[in-house]
N, C-alpha and C positions, 0 to 999 in steps of 0.2 A: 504493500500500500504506500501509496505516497505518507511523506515524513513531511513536519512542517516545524520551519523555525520563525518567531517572534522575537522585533529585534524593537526593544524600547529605549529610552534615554530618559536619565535623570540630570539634577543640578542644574542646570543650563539647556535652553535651546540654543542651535546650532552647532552641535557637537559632531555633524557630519553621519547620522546615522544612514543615511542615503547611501553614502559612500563605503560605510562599514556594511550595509546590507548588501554592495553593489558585489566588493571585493570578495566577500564568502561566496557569494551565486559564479561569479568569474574564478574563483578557486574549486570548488566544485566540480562546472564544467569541465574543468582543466583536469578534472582527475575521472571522468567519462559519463558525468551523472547531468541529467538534464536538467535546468533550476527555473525557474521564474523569482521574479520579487516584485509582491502586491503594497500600495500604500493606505494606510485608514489614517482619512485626517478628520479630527474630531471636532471641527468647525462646521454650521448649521446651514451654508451657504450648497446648495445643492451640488456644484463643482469648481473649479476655480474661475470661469469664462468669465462671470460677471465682476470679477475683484480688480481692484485696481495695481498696477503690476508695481508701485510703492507698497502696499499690503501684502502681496506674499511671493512678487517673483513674476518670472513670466507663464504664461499658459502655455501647457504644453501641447499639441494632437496628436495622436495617433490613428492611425491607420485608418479605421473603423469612424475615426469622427468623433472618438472621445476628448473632450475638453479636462486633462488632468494636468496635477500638480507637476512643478519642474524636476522633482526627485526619478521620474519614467522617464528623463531624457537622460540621467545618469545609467541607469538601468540600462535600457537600450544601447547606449554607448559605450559600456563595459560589454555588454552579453553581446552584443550583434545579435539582437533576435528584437524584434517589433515586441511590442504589448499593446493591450487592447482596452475598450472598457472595464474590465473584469481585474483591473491592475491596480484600480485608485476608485476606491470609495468614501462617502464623509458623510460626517453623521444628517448630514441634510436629507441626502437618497434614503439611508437606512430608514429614518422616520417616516419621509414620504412614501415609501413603500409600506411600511406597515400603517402609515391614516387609511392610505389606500386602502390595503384590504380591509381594514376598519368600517371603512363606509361601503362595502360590497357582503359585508357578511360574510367575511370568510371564521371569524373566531366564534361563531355564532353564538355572541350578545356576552361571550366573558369581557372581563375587567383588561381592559389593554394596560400590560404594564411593563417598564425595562427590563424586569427580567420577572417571567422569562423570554416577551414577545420581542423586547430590543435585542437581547442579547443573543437570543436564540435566531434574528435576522444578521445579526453580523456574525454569527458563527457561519450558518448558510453560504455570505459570502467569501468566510475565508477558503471553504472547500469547496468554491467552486470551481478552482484552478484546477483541483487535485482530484475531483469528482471523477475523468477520465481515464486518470491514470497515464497523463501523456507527460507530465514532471516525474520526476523521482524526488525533487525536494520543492517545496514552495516556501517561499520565503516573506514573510508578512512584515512592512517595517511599520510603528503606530506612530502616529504623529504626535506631536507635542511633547510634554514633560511629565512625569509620574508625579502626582501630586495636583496635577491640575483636574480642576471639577469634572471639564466634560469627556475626561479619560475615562472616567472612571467606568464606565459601562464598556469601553473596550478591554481593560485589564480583566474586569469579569466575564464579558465571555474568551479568555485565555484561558483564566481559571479554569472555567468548567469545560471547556477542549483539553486540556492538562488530563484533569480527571476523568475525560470519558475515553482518551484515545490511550491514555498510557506515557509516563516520561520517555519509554524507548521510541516513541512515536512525536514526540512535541521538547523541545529544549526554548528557555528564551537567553538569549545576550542583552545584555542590556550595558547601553554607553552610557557611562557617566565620564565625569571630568576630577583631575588631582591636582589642584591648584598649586602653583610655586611661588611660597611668602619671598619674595627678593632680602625683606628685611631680613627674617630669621633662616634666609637659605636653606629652607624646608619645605619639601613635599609634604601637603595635609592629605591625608587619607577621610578626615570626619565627613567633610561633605556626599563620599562613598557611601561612608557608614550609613548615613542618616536614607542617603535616596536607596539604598538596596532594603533598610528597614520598611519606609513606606510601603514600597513596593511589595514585601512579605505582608504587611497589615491586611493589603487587599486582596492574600490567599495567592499571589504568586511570588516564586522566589526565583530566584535568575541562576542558572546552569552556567554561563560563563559571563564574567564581567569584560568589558573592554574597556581599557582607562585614556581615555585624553589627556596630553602630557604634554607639556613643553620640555622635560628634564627627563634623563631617563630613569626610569624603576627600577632600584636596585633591589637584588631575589627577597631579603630582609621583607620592604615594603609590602611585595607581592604575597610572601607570606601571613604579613600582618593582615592583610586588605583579603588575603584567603579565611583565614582564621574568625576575623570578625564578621565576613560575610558568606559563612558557611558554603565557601565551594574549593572544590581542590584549587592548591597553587598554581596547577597547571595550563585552573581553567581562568587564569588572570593576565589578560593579553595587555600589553603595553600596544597605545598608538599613538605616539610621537608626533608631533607636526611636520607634515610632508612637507618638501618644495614645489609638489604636484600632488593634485586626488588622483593621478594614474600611478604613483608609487606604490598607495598603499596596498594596493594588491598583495605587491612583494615585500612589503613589510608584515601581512598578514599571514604572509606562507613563512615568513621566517618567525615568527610569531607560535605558528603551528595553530591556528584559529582554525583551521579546516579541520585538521588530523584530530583536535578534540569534540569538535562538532559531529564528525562522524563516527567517532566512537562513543559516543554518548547518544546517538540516534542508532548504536548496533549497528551501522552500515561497513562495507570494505573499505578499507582505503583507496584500493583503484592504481591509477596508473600515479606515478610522481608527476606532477605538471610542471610541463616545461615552457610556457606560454612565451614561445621563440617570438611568434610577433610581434608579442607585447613588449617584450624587452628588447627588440629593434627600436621600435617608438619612440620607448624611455631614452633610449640611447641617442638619439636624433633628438629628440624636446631636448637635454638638457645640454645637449654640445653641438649647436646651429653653428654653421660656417659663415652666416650674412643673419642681419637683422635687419626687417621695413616696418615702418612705421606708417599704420591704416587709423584713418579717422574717424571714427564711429559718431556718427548723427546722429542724436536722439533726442527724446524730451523726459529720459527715465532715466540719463545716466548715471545720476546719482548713488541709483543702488545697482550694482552687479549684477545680481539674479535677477532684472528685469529682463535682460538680452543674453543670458544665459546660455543658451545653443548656439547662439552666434559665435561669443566665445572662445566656446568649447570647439564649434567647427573653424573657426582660424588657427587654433591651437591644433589642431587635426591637419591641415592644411598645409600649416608653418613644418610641421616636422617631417612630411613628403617632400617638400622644397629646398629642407635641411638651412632652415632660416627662422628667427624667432619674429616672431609676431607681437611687435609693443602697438597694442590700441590705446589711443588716446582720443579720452572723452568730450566730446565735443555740444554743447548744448544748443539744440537749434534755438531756442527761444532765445537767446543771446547773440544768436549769429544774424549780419545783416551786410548789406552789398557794400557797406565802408569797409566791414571790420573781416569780410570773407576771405579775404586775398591776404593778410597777415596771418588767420588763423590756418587758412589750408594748405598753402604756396607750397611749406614744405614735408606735405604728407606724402609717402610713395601710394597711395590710395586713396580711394574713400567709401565708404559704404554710408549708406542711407538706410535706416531701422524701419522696422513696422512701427504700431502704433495706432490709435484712436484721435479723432475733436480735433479741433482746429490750432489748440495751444502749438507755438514754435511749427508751424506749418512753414511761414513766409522764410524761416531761414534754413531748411531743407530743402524750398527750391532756391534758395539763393548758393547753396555750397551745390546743389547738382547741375546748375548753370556754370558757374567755378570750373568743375571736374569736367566739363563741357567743353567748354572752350577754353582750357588750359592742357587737353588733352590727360587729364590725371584719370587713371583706371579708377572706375566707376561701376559701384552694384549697388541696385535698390533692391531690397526685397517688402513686396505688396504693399503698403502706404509708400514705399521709398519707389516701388516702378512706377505707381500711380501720379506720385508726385512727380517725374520724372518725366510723366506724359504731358503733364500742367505747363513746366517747364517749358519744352520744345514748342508746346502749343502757342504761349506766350510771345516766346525770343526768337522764335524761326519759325513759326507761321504766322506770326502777328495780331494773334487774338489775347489783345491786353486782358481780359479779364475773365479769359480762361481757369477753368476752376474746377475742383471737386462739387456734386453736389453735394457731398457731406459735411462740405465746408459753407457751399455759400449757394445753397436752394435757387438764387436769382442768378444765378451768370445765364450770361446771352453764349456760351459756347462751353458746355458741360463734356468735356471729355473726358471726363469718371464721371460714372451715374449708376445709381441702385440697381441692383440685378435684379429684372424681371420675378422670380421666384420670391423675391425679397419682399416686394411692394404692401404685403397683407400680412404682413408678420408684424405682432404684436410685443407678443415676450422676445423679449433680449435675450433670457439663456438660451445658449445649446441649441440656438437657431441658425449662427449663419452657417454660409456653405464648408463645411466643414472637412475634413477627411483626404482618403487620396483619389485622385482622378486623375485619367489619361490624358497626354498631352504631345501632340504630334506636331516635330519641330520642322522646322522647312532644310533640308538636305545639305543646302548653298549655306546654310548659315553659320555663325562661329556657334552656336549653341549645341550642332547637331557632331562637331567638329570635338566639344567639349566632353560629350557624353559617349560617344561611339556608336553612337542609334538615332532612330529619328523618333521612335515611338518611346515614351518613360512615365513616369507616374510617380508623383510627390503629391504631399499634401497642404492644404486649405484651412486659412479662418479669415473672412471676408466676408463683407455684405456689395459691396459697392466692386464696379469692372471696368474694361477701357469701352467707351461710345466709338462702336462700330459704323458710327456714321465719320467719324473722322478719320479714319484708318487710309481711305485712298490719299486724300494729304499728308499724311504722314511719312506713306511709303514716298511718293512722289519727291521729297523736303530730306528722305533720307534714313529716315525712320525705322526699320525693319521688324513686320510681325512673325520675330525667329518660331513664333509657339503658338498652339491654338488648340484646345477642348475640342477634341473633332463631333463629336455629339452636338454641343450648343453652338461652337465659333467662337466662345469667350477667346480674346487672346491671355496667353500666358504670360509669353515673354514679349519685351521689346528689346531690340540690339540695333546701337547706332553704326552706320556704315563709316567707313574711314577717320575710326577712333580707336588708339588702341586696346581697351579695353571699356565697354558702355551696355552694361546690361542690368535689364527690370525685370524681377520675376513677379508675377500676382502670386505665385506659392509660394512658401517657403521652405528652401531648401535644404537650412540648418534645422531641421526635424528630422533625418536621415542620416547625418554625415556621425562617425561611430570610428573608435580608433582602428578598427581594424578595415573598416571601407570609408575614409576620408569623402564626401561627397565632392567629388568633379569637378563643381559649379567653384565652389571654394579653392579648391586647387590651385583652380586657372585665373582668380581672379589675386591670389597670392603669388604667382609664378608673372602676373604681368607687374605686379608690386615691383617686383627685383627687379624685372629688363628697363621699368622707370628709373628708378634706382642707377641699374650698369648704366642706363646712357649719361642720366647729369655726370655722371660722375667721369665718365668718359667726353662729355662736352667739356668740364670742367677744366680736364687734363688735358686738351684742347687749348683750351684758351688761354693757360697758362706759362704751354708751349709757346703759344703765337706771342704774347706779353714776353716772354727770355729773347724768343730771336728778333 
């Protein structure tokens, strides 16, 4: 029967349990056992589509058109293996599913209560993964911090999966943090003490601790932190602060986090994992032979895990290029046609982010105008191609007040506008076009040149598309429709002709890119970084020549 591990955190949020749930499933696999890792986040909001990406990060999709949390784009990019709806649940769905049957008369006329009606619908979900039997391990990480209120009905139905499946069948990890007092040059273990106590209060007790550490754990500590928190020594993994979340894998294999996990779920040890790829990668991220510097446009760049897959796929990118990827955060709301040419001149790129609303709109088309006509490689992806279409619309067709309609309902020349299917949608969540859909790129183009196919399939979160009515000006002006929804005609991509690098995606294609298949798109738009790059720098030496003689 499928095995399932629970992976909780105490003391602190952002202890990185994502990454610790990520590295056991990718150690796992490495030793021939199939894993998934599901997310339960304990906030009321039915998925993350409607949150604002200051509030928790960016939205993630997958496949199927689920709108989940950014911890499934770690997942996915360790495993190389897609997840689905069935990967990220929150206590919003779990309730509205059980009012639902509530009001159809399914409990016929008993008392609806958390447990057992809550608790016994998020057990439901946990085994849904495992229900086929096509995992050998499922891996469930819980969101939030032990101690918070509205956990509390996820650690109990743990509990009661504990005691119905068997410990040989159910183990938890649980991450806490071991602070280091600078003053008294001490590791404190109490903060352990106290979150591993809570967490027995509510009837479960943790099988392996992992500690967040700045310092390392010397055996003494490991022992003491065993001792007071009744689990073998061995099952006390130290994790250090990486220089990358792609280390920790291999800091967990040397760790031995696998090898106690599986002998605690009775399982084989399997083969030794060698995960050669993976440590090509490591080897390339952390000793680049050239560094370029890409300009990230956005209006969220404040926090990092807003643009999160993006990132992640330049760092995936940079180290096929064997080049580091320094992104610097560029805020459009502050960018404008004075100040554009100082902030951008000396970027070897630029990318233009997604996004919602009209805030810092005008200075995303003011840096894709910039990257335009300064020849600096350029990607938008979906508000960044949209905008990109505004752009061109504007400055090289000459429709001054060319616009989104999501920005500005009244323009005389809408080229972005609601997509048809759109128009009679009322709720917000989990409606717009979502998911993956095909997308048939034109043969001649650099895009088809990029991917090695003409037919491909990435995914979607959009409401609004490029106006098909403007499309014959555009090609005309130079424009190119590289991509197009062969079903509806939506265009995909645009790609400018006689630039050296100028592409809009409406999808997005940092939803795919994964360390072991870097996406494409990312690749080639890091690979035209550097040949920007080699020329200044070869005009440079040029011209310096010419200034000697």
């Amino acid at each position: 029967m499928t095995k399932y591990i629970f992976v909780t955190g105490g003391v602190t949020s952002s202890l990185g349990k994502g990454i610790i749930a990520a590295s056991l499933a990718k150690l796992l696999q490495a030793r021939g056992y199939s894993a998934t890792i599901q997310k339960f986040d304990p906030y009321i909001n039915v998925d993350p589509g409607t949150l604002n990406p200051y509030e928790h990060g960016e939205c993630y999709v997958t496949d199927d058109g689920a709108e989940t949390d950014l911890d499934l784009g770690h997942y996915e990019r360790f495993l190389n293996t897609p997840t689905s709806q069935a990967n990220n649940v929150t206590t919003g769905r779990v309730y509205q599913y059980v009012i639902n049957k509530e009001r159809e008369g399914a409990f016929l006329g008993k008392t609806v209560q958390v447990i057992p009606h809550i608790t016994d619908e998020i057990k439901r979900r946990i085994r849904l993964l495992g229900n086929d039997n096509k995992y050998d391990v499922v891996i469930t990480e819980l969101g939030g911090t032990v101690g918070d209120i509205e956990s509390l009905p996820y650690i109990e139905a743990v509990r009661q999966l504990k005691w119905e499946l068997g410990n040989e069948n159910c183990l938890v990890v649980h991450l806490t943090l071991i602070p280091y007092l600078k003053a008294a040059k001490e590791l404190k273990t109490k903060p352990t003490q106290h979150s591993v106590k809570m967490l027995s209060e509510n009837g479960v007790h943790p099988d392996i601790i992992v500690c967040r550490t700045e310092e390392p754990l010397y055996n003494d500590l490991k022992k003491k932190i065993a001792l007071f928190c009744n689990v073998r020594p061995e099952a006390v993994i130290e994790a250090r602060d990486a220089d990358t979340i792609y280390g920790v894998p291999i800091e967990m294999m040397v760790e031995k986090l696998d090898i106690i996990a599986l002998k605690l779920l009775e399982l084989p040890l399997g083969n030794e994992p060698e995960l050669i790829k993976w440590k090509e990668f490591l080897t390339k991220l952390r000793y680049p032979k050239t560094k370029v510097t890409v300009g990230l446009i956005g209006k969220y760049v404040e926090l990092q895990d807003a643009y999160k897959s993006i990132l992640e796929s330049l760092i995936h990118a940079g180290a096929v290029n064997e080049c580091k990827v320094e992104v610097r955060n560029i805020h459009s709301e502050y960018l404008t046609p004075e100040n554009a040419a100082e902030k951008l001149q000396n970027l070897d790129a630029v990318l233009v982010a997604p996004g919602f609303g009209s805030r810092g709109i005008e200075g995303k088309i003011d840096a894709i105008r910039f990257a335009r006509e300064e020849n600096i490689p350029f990607f938008g992806i979906c508000l960044g191609m949209q905008m990109a279409a505004v752009e061109f619309a504007r400055n090289v067709l000459g429709h001054h007040d060319a616009h989104s309609t999501e920005m500005n309902a009244d323009t005389h020349h809408a080229v972005i506008h609601l997509m048809d299917e759109q128009k009679d949608i009322q709720h917000k969540g989990g409606t717009m076009r979502l998911g993956a859909y095909d997308c048939t790129l034109d043969p001649a183009s650099r895009m088809a040149g990029i991917y090695g196919k003409t037919l491909i399939q990435e995914r979607h979160r959009h409401r609004y598309e490029f106006n098909n009515d403007y499309l014959e000006a555009f090609e005309k002006a130079g424009m190119m429709p590289a991509g197009k929804n062969p079903s509806s005609g939506l265009v995909e991509v645009i790609e400018l002709n006689n630039h050296p690098f100028f592409i809009g995606t409406q999808f997005h294609p940092e939803y795919k890119s994964t360390v072991e298949n870097p996406h494409p798109l990312f690749v080639a738009f890091v690979k035209a970084a550097k040949q920007r790059q080699e020329t200044k720098k070869e005009e440079a030496n040029y011209e310096k020549n010419l200034s000697h003689n």
